[in-house]
C-alpha positions in Angstrom: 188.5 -40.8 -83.2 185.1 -41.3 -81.1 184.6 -45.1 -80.5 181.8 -46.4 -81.9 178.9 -47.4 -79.9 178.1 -50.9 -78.6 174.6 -51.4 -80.5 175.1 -54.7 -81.2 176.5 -55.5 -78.4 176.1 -59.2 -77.2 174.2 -59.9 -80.4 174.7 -63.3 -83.3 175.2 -61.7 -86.8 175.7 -63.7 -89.6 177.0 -61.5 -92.7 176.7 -63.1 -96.0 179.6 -61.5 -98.5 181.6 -61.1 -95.2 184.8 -61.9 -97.6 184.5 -58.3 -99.7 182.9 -55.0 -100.4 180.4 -53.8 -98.6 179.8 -57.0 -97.0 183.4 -57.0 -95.3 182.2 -53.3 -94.6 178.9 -54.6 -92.8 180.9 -57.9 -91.0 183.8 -55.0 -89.9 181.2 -52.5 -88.1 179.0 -55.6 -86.9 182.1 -56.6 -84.9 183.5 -52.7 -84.0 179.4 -52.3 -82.7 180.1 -55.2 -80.1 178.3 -58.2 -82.1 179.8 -61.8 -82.5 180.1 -62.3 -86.3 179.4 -65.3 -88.3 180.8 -64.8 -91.8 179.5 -66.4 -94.7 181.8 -66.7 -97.5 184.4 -68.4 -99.6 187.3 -66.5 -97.7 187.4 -64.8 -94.2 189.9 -61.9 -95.1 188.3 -60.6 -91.9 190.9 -61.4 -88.4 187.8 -61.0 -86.2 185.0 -63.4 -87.4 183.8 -65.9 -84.6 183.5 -68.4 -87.3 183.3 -68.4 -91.0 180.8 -70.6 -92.9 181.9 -71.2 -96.4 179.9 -71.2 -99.3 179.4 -71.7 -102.9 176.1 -69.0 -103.3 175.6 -70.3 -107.1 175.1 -74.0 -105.9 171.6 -74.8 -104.3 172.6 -77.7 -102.2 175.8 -75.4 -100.6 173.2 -72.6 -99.8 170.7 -75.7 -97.9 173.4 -77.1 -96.2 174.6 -74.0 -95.1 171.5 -73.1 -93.4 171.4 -75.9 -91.9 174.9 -75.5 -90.0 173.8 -71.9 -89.2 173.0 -71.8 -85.2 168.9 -70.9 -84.2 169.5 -68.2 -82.1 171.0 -65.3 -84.5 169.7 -62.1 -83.7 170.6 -60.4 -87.3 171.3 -61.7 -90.7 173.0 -58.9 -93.1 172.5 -60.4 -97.1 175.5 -58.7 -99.1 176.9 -61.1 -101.1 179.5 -59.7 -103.6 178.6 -59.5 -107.1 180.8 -61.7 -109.1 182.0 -61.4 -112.1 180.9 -63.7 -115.2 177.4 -63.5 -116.7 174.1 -62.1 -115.7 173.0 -65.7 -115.1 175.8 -66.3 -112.5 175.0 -62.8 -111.3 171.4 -63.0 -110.4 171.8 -66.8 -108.9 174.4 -66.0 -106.2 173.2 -62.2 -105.4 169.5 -62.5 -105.8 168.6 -65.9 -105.5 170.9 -67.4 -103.0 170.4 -64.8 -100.4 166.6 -65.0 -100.6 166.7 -69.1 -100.0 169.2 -68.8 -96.9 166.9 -66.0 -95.7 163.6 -68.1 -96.6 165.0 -71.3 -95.1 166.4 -69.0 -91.8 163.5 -67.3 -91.2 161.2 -69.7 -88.8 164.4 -70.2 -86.9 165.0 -66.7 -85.6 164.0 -65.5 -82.7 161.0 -62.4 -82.8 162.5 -59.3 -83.3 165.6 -60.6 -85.0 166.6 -58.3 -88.2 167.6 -59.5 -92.0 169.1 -56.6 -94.1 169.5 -56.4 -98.2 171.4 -54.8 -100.3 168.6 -52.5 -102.8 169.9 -50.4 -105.1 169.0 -46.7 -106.2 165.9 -46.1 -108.1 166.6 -44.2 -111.2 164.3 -43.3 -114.3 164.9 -47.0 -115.8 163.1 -48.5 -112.4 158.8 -47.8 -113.6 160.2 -49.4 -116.7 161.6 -52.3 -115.2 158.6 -53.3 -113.2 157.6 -56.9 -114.4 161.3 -58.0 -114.3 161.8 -56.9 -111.0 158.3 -58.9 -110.3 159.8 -61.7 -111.7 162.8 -61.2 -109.6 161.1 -61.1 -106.2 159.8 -64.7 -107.3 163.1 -65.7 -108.9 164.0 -69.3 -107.8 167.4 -70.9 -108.0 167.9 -72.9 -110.7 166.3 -70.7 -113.4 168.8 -67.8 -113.2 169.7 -68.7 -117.0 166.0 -69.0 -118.4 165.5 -65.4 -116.1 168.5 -63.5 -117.9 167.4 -64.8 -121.0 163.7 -63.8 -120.6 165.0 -60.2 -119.8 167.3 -60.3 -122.5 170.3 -59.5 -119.4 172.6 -60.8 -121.9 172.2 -58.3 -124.3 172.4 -55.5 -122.1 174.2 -56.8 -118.5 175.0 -53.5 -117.3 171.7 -53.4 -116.2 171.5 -56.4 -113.8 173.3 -55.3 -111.3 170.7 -52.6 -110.6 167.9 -55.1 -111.2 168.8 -57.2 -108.4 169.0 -54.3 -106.1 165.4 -53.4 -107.4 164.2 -57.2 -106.9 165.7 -57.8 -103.7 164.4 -54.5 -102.0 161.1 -55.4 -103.3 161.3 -59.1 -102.1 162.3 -57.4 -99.0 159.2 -55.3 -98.8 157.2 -58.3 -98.9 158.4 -60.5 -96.1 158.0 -57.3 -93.9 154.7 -58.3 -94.4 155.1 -62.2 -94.8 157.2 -62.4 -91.5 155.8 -59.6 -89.0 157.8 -61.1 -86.4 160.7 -60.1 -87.7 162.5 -56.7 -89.1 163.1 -56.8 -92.8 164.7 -53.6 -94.0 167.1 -52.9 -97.4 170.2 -50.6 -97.2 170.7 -48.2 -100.2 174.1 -47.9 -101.3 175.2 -45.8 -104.1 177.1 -48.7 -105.9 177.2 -52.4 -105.0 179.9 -52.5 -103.5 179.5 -49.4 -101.4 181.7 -46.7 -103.2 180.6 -43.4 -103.8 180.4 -41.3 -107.2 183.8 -39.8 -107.6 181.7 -35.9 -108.1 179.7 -36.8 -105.0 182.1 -38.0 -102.7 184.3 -34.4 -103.9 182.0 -33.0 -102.8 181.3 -34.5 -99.0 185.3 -34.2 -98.9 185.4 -37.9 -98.8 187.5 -40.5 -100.5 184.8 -42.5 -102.9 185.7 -45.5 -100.5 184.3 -44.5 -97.4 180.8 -45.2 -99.0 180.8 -48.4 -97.5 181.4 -47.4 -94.3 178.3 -45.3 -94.8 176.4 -47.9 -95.7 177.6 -50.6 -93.4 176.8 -48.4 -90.4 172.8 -48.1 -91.7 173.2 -52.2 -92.2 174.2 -51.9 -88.4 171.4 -49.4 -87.1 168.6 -51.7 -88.9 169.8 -54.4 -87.2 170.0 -53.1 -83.9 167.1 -52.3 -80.9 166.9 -48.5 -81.8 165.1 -50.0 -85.3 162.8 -52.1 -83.5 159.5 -51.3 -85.0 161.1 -50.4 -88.4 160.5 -53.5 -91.2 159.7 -52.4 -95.0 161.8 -50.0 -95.0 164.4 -48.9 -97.9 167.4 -46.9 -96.3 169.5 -44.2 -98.6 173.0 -44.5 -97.0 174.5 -43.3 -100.1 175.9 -39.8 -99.1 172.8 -38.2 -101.0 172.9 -40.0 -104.3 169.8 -40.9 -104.2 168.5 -37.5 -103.4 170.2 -35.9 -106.3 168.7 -38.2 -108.7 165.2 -38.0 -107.4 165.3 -34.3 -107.4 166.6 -34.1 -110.9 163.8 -36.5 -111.8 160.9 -35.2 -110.3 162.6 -31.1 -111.1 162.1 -30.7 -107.2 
């Protein structure tokens, strides 16, 4: 098997959801690309962390305090907290709005260049329709997760909001490219949250639907390293052609 190659090497990454899914995925390459780790988490379940910060992502005050203990001189923060089970409200407070506070209240503290990366989600025929929520969602503070899911009537339909937060936080992502041109904000595309492929897509790559995260957890590690410098706004399809199929199919390309 060929090693993989050092491009984080002697780079800080913090990795929120380092505990599971794809953000275990992300905190696993981060480390295999030569980067010292910081996982953010409730549990490390990861032996090669540098140090893990625990958190509770659906309380406020955890998410301040926890920037606060994070050091100034990261050179990456990855954002891929797991989705938890429980209600859309829980939902969009600790995978939406908790990971755009720690990023708000991080960002005057990292150093130029330095690279935050999202979790989006795949845009589908539902997304033109979905607009204003996922307007909403870019401005989506925490503390109002309840009134939000409410609003969008989430709790009538909470398949969706999974997808929505992808949508929002992509979009939110877009805009701090612009808000923060000193750094790299970029979004990772994965097929599912938590990484996995489609079973009919993945038979036919010849891959196990699990290797998805890797997949995507090795885009999360180019966008964070020097060969992306330059690259901010940018929404990346690591998703073993999902994304593709469902565009074409759309658009009868």
């Amino acid at each position: 098997m060929t090693a993989p190659l050092p491009l984080l090497r002697d780079k800080r990454i913090a990795v929120m959801g380092s505990g599971s899914g794809l953000g275990l995925a992300v905190a696993r390459a981060a480390e295999a690309a030569g980067a010292e780790v910081l996982g953010i988490d409730a549990e490390a379940r990861f032996d090669h962390l540098a140090e893990l910060y625990r958190v509770d992502p659906g309380d406020p005050a955890s998410v301040d305090a926890l920037a606060q203990a994070l050091p100034d001189d990261l050179d990456g923060l990855a954002l891929f907290p797991a989705l938890p089970d429980g209600p859309p409200a829980r939902q969009l407070a600790e995978a939406l709005a908790a990971p755009k506070r720690l990023a708000a209240m991080l960002a005057p503290r990292l150093p130029k260049g330095a690279g935050i990366v999202v979790r989006g989600a795949t845009v589908d025929k539902a997304r033109p329709g979905a607009l204003a929520a996922i307007r909403a969602g870019v401005s989506l503070q925490p503390g109002a997760s309840e009134t939000f899911a409410a609003t969008w009537a989430l709790d009538t339909e909470p398949t969706g909001t999974a997808r929505l937060i992808g949508w929002a936080i992509a979009a939110w992502a877009l805009g701090r490219a612009q808000a923060w041109p000193s750094l790299r904000v970029n979004a990772v595309i994965p097929a599912q949250p938590d990484g996995r492929l489609p079973l009919a897509r993945a038979a036919e790559l010849g891959l196990d639907a699990g290797e998805g995260a890797a997949i995507a957890a090795r885009a999360a590690i180019f966008l964070l390293s020097d060969l992306a410098q330059g690259l901010t706004g940018a929404s990346l399809a690591a998703d073993g052609g999902h994304s593709a199929q469902i565009q074409t199919r759309l658009e009868g390309l």
